[in-house]
C-alpha positions as CSV (number, residue, x, y, z in Angstrom):
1,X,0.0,0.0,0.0
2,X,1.2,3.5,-0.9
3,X,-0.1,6.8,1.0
4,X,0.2,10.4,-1.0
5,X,-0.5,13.0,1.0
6,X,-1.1,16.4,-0.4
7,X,-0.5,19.1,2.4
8,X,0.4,22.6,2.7
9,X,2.2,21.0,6.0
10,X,4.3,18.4,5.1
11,X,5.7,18.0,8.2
12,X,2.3,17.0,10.4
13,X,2.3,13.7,8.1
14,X,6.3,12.9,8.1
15,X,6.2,12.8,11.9
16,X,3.3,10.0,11.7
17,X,4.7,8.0,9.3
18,X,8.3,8.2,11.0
19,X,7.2,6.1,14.2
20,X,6.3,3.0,15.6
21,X,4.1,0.2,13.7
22,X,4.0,2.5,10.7
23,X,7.5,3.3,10.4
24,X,8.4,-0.9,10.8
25,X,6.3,-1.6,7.7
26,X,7.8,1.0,5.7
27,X,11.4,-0.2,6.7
28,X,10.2,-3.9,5.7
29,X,8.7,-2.3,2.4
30,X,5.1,-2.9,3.1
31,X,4.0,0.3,3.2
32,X,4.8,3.5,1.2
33,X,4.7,7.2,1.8
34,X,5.3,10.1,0.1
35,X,4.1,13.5,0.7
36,X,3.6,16.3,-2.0
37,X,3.9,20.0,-0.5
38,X,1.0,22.2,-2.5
39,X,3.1,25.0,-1.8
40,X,6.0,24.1,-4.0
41,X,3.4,23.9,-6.9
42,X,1.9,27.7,-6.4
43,X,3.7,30.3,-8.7
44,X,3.8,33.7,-7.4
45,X,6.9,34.4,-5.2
46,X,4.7,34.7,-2.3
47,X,3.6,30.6,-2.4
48,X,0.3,31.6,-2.5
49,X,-2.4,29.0,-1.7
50,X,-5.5,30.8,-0.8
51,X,-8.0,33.7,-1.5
52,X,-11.0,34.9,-0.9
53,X,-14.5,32.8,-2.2
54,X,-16.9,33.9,-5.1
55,X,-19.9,35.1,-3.9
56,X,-18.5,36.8,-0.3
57,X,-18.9,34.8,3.1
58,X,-15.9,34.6,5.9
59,X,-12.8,32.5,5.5
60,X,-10.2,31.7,2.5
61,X,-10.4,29.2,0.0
62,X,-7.3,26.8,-1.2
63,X,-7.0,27.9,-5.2
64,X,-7.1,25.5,-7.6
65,X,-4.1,26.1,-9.3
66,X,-1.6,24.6,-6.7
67,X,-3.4,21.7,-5.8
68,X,-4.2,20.9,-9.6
69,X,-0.4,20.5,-10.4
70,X,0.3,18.9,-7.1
71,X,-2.3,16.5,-8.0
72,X,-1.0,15.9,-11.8
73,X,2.5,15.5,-10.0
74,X,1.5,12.1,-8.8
75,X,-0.6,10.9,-11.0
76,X,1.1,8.4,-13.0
77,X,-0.8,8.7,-16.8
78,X,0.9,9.7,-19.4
79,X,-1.6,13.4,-19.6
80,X,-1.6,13.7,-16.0
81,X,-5.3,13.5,-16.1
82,X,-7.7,11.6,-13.8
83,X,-8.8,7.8,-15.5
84,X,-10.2,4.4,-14.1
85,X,-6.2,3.2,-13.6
86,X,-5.2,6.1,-11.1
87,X,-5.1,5.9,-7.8
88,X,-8.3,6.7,-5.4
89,X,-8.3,9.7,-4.6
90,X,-9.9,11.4,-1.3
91,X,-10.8,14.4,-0.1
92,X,-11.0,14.7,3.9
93,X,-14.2,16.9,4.3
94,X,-17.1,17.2,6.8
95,X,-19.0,17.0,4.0
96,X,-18.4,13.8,3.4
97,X,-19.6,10.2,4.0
98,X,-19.0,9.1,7.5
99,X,-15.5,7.2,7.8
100,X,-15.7,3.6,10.0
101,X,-14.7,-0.1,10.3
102,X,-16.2,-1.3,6.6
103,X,-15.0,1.5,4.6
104,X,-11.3,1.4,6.0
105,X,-11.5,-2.4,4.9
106,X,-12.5,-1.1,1.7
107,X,-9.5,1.1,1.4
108,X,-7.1,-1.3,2.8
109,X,-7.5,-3.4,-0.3
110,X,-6.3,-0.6,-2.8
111,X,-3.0,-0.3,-4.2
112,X,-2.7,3.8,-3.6
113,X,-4.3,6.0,-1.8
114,X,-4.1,9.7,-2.9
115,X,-5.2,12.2,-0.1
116,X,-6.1,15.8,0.1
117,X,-5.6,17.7,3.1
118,X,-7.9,20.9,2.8
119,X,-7.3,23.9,5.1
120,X,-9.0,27.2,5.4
121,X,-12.8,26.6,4.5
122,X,-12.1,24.3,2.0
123,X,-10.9,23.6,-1.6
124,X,-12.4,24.6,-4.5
125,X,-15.3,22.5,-6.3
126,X,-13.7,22.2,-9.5
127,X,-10.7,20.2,-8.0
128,X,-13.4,18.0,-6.5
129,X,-15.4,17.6,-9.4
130,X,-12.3,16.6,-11.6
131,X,-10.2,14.6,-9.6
132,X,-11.8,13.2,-6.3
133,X,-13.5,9.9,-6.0
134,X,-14.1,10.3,-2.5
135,X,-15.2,12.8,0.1
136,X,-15.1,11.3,3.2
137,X,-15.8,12.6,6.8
138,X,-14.4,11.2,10.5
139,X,-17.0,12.3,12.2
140,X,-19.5,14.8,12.6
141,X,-17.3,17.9,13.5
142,X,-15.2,20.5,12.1
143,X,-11.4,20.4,12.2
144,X,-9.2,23.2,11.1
145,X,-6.8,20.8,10.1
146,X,-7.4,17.8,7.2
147,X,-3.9,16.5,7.8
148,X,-5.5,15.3,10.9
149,X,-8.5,13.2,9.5
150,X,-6.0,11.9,6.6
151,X,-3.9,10.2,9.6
152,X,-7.6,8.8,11.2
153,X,-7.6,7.4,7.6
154,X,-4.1,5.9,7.4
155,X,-4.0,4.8,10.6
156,X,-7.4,2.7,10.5
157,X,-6.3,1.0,6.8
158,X,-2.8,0.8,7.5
159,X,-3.3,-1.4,10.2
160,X,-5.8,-3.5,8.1
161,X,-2.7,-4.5,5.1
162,X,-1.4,-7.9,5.4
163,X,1.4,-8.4,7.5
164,X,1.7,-4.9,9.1
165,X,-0.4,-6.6,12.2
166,X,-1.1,-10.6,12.8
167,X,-4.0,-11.4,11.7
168,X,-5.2,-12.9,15.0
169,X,-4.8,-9.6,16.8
170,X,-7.8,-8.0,14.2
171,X,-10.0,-10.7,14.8
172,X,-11.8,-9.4,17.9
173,X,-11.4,-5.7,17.8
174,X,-13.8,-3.2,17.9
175,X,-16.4,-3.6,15.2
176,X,-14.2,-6.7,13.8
177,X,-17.9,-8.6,13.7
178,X,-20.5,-5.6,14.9
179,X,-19.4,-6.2,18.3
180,X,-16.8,-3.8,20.3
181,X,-13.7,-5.4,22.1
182,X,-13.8,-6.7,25.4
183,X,-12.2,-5.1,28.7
184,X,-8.7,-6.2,28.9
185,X,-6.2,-6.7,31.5
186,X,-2.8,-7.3,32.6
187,X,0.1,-7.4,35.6
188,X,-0.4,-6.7,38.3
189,X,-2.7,-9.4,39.4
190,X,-3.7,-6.9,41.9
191,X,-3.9,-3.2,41.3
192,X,-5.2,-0.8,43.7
193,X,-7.7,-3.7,45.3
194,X,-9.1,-4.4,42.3
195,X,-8.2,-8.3,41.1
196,X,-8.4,-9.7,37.6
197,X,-11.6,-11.1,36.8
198,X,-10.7,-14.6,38.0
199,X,-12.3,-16.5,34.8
200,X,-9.0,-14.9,33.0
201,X,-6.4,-16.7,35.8
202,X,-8.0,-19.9,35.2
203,X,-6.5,-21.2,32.1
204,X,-9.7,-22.4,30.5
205,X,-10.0,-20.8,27.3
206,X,-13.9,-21.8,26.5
207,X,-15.0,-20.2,29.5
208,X,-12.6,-17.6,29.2
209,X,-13.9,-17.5,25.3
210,X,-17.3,-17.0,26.5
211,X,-16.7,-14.6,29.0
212,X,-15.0,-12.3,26.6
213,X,-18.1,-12.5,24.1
214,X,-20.6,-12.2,26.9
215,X,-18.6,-9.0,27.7
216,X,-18.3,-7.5,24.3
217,X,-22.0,-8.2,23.8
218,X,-22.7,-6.2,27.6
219,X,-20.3,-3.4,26.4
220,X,-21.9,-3.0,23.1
221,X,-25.5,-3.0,24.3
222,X,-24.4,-0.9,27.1
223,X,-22.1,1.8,24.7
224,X,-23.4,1.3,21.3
225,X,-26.5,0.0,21.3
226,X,-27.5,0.9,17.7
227,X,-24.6,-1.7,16.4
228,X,-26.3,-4.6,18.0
229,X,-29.7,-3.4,16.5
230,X,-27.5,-2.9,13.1
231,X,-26.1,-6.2,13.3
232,X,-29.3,-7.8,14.3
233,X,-30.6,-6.2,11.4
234,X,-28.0,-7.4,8.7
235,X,-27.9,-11.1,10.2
236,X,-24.5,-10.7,11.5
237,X,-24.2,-12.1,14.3
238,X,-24.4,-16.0,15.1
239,X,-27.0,-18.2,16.9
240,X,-24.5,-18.1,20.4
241,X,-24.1,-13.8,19.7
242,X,-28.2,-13.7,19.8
243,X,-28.9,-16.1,22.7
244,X,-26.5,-13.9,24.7
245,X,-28.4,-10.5,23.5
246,X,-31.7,-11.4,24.0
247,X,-30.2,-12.9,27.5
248,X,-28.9,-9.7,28.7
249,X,-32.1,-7.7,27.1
250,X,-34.3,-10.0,29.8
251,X,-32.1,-9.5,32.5
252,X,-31.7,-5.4,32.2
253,X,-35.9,-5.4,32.0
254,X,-36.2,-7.2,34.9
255,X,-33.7,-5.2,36.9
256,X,-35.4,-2.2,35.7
257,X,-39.0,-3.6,36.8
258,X,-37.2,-4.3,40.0
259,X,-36.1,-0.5,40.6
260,X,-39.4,0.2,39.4
């Protein structure tokens, strides 16, 4: 997997990519980087990447100029133009479909991933209408910053390309099956008088298996209740999954007629 990053602030990116996991698969070539600076590609001596938008309203606007040769920089046909064989392109917006678990999948399996980090209000439509594929969104706020949702996006499909991570430790994550991940602990045994759950010491992994499932279904009812309605939904989860749902379901009504 290759990551292009398109940023008036190069250096936000090269930090991230320079640590940890991340920097392990790029020394054992799995993953690739590259970041393109818009400002080299603007042509007054100023390095001017923004003005004022048509039609009045606050803020600046990136132009279009810079980002379009930026952009034509690292696509690899022979006119520089935008086709079916280029990269995917994205545009990190708050206008744009919500970011989670499936789509990250989705753009783990590509080859390239070409992203544009907008500043300032934004970038101009044009550049979206010519180039992007994608506008996508991390969530539903405003950040004055798109190198920081492109490094929610790496991060999340990095993770996800064979052999950066063992495949065993995906398996049960958060929203790895519509569940999230169960609590986890580790030394001490003991830690401020609070002991391991003692199912974990035992050494019996099916009744530590189940207590881990029981758990992540407890958490996700508890925390994200409309996964468990969304798997329910989209027949995700399994015959064991369900009995434990409906299980819990009885028990929280009749602790709740109880109170009542």
């Amino acid at each position: 997997m290759k990551y292009t990053v398109l940023t008036l602030f190069p250096e936000i990116t090269d930090a991230f990519f320079a640590t940890s996991i991340m920097a392990k698969a790029i020394k054992r070539g799995i993953i690739e980087y590259k970041a393109v600076n818009i400002r080299d590609f603007a042509t007054d001596k100023h390095k001017t990447c923004d003005d004022a938008p048509y039609g009045g309203g606050p803020g600046m606007l990136m132009l279009p100029e810079p980002l379009d040769l930026a952009i034509k920089s690292v696509l690899p046909s022979e006119n520089s133009v935008k086709t079916d064989e280029n990269p995917r392109i994205i545009y990190l917006s708050p206008s744009g479909r919500p970011f989670n678990q499936e789509l990250a999948r989705e753009l783990a399996a590509e080859k390239e991933l070409i992203l544009i980090c907008g500043r300032y209000e934004g970038i101009d439509q044009r550049i979206i209408d010519r180039y992007v594929d994608d506008e996508i969104s991390v969530g539903d706020y405003v950040l004055s910053s798109g190198e920081v949702a492109a490094l929610a996006v790496i991060d999340a499909t990095y993770r996800l390309v064979d052999d950066v991570i063992r495949a065993e430790s995906l398996t049960e994550e958060s929203f790895s099956d519509g569940l999230l991940e169960y609590p986890q602990f580790t030394r001490p045994e003991i830690f401020d008088t609070i002991k391991v759950p003692e199912v974990l010491l035992s050494g019996h992994h099916e009744q530590i298996r189940l207590w881990r499932l029981e758990k992540r279904v407890e958490k996700t009812l508890q925390q994200r209740p409309d996964l468990i309605q969304r798997g329910k939904d989209n027949g995700v989860f399994n015959k064991e999954i369900n009995s434990i749902i409906e299980r819990l379901v009885r028990e929280a009504e009749g602790d709740k007629n109880e109170r009542n």
